[in-house]
N, C-alpha and C positions, 0 to 999 in steps of 0.2 A: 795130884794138885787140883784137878779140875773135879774132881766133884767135893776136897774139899772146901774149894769157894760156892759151890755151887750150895753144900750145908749150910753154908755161912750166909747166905743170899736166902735158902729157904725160911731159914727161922725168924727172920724178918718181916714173915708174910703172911697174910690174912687169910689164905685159901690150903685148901685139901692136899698139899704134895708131901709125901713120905716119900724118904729114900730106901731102898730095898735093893733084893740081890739082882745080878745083873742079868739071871736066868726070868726077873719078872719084867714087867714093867711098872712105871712111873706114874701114877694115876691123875692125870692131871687135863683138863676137858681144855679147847679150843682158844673156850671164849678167855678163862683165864688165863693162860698164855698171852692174848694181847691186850691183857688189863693189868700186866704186872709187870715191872722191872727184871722177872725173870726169865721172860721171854726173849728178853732180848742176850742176857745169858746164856740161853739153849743155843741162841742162833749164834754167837761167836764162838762155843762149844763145836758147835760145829764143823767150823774151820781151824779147828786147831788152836783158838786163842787168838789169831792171827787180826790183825786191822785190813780188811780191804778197800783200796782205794782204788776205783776208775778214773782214767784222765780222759779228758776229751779234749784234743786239740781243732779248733776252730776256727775257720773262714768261712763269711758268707753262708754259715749253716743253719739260716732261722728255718726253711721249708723242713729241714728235716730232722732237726736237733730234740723235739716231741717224740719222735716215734722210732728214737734209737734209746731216749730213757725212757719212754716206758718199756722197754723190754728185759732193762739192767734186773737182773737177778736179784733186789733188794733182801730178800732171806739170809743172804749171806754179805752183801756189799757194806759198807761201812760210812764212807762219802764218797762224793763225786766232786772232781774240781773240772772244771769248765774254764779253758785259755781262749781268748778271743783276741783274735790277732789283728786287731783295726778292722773288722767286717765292715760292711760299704751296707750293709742290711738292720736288722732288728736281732743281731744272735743273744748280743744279750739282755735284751727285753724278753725273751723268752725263756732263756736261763733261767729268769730272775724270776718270770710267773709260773715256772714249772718248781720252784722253790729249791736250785742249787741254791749250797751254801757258799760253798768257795767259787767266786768266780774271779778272775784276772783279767783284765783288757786291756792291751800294749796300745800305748798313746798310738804307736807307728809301728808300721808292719814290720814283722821281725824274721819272720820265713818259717815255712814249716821246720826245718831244726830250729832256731829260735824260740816257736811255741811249746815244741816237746823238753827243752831245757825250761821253760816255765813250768810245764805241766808237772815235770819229776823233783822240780826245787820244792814248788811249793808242796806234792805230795806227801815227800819226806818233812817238810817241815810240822804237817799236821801227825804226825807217828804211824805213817804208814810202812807194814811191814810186807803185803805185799803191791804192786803196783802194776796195774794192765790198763794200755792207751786203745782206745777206741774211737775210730772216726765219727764224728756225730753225722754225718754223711748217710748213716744207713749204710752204705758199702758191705759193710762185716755185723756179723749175726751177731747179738749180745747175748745172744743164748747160747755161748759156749765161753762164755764167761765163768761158769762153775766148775767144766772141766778146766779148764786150764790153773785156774788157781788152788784147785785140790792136786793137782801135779807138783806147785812152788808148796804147798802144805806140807802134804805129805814127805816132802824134801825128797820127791824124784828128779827133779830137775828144778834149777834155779834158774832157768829160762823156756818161757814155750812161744813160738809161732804159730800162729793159726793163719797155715798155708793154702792158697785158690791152688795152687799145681797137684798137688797128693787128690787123687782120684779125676774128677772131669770139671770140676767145679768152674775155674774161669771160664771159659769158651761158652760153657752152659750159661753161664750168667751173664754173659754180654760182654767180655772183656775183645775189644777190639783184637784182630788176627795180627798184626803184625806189633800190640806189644805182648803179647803171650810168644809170638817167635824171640823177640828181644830177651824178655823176659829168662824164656830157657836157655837162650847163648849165654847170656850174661851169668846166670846161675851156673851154667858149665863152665867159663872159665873161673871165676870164684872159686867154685869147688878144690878146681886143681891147684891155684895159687895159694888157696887159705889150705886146702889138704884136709878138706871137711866131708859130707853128703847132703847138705840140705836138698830141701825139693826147690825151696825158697827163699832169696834173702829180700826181696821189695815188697814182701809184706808189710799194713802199716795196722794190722792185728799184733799185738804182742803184750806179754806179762814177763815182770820181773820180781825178783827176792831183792830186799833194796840192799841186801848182801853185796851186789851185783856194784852199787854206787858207791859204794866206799873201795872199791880195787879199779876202777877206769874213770877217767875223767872227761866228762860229755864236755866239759865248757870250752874242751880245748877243739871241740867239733864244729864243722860248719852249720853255719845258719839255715842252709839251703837243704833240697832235698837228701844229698847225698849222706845228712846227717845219720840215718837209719842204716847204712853201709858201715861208716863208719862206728859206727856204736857195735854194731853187729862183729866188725874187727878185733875191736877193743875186747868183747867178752871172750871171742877165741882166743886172744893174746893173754888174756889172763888165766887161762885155763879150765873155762868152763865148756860145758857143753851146751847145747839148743835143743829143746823137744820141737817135736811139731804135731798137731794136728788138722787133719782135714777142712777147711773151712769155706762154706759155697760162700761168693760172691755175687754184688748186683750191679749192671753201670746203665745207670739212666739219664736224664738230663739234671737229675738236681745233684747225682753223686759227684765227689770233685775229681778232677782229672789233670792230666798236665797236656800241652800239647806237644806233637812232634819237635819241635826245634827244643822245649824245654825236657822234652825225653831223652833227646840225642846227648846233652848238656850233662844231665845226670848221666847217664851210660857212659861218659869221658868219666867221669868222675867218678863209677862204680867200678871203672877198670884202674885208675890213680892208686886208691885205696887197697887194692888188692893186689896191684906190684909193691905198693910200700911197705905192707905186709910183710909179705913173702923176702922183702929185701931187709927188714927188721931183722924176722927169723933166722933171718944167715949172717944178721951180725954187720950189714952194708949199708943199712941207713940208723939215722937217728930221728923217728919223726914224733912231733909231739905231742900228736893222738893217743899215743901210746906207753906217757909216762904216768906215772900211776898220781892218781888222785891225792 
């Protein structure tokens, strides 16, 4: 299928490419690759056909929102939507001179789950096939943005985490000592209650197959952080699996953070989520996280 659109796209064209056997190559120089419409063919060739879309969910991220797109892997990236959740800053005067196309900005703050339910409506609504949130925070490398979504390609998994716990990464990168102990309790009881092994569920790195949205229903999620637990419940209850990968971290004074009282807050509500769960799976609750989309 894909090389014969890719004949169909050649003979359209003004320059040197012949299709030949697979043992050769493709004779085709640099420069015209990005003077033609079928450059940008090779690059969704690439990924399997697939649409990629980065979300960037946003507060207060003018200082750093520049120098996490420029790192977006564009060869393979498709759009970027940019949610801006009532910033108190300029986040999106910069969006807008960094030349995103989709940008959203909620009259009134809606809570970090709130933005990621903006970020995923409007993704799908542009035809994205696959979907990975990235904090514009600088936090999380954009440079494992290729691996992760040649994982949802390839259809190794239709979900990946790019987790600080898998090797040294938090602690290395600044992650305050007592929420990486949080961090681990809380991942350990998870584990046993959901009857998983992640390294990580408070990652806010992650990529989705929008496969993923049409069997769980984020809207029935909170607004607040816990959203990401939840979400994360819902795909175990639907029967998928989670990859993970290694991902270093960084926490400076521009990256966003929660404080302790609103850590603790979430931590009730990363343990809520995970008895309801487990009281689903035996058949003793009815909660409505968990009714299918």
């Amino acid at each position: 299928m894909g090389s014969k659109l890719l004949a169909k796209n050649i003979n359209k064209l003004n320059c040197p490419i012949r299709l030949i056997p697979k043992s050769q190559k493709i004779t085709l120089t640099h420069k015209q690759l990005q003077t033609t419409r079928i450059y940008h063919l090779f690059l969704r060739l690439m990924i399997k056909g697939k649409k990629l879309v980065i979300v960037l969910p946003a507060y207060n991220a003018a200082k750093t929102l520049e120098q996490t797109y420029r790192e977006i892997p564009f060869d393979i990236v498709d759009e970027v939507v940019l949610v801006d959740d009532n910033s108190r800053d300029n986040t999106v005067d910069v969006g807008t001179h960094l030349g995103i196309k989709h940008i959203v900005r909620h009259e009134k703050n809606k809570g970090y789950g709130g933005n990621q339910k903006s970020c995923y409506t409007k993704a799908l609504s542009i035809g994205a096939d696959i979907i990975i949130m990235l904090h514009p925070d600088y936090q999380y490398t954009p440079l494992l943005i290729e691996s992760m979504a040649y994982m949802i390609a390839n259809d190794v998994y239709p979900v990946v985490y790019g987790s600080r716990i898998l090797g040294k990464g938090a602690l290395k990168g600044g992650m305050p000592y007592y929420k990486y102990v949080a961090n681990r309790l809380l991942t350990l009881g998870q584990n046993i209650l959901l009857s998983q092994k992640l390294s990580e569920y408070h990652t806010g790195y992650r990529a989705f197959s929008k496969e993923i949205f049409t069997k769980i229903n984020i809207q029935a999620n909170s607004d607040d952080f816990v959203f990401d637990n939840e979400m994360t419940a819902q795909i175990f209850y639907a029967g998928y699996d989670i990859a993970e990968i290694t991902c270093p971290t960084k926490y400076f004074d521009d990256a966003s953070s929660i404080n302790f009282k609103r850590s603790s807050i979430y931590g009730l509500g990363v343990i809520r989520v995970s008895i309801q769960y487990r009281l689903q799976k035996w058949g003793l609750g009815n909660f409505k996280i968990f009714k299918a989309s």
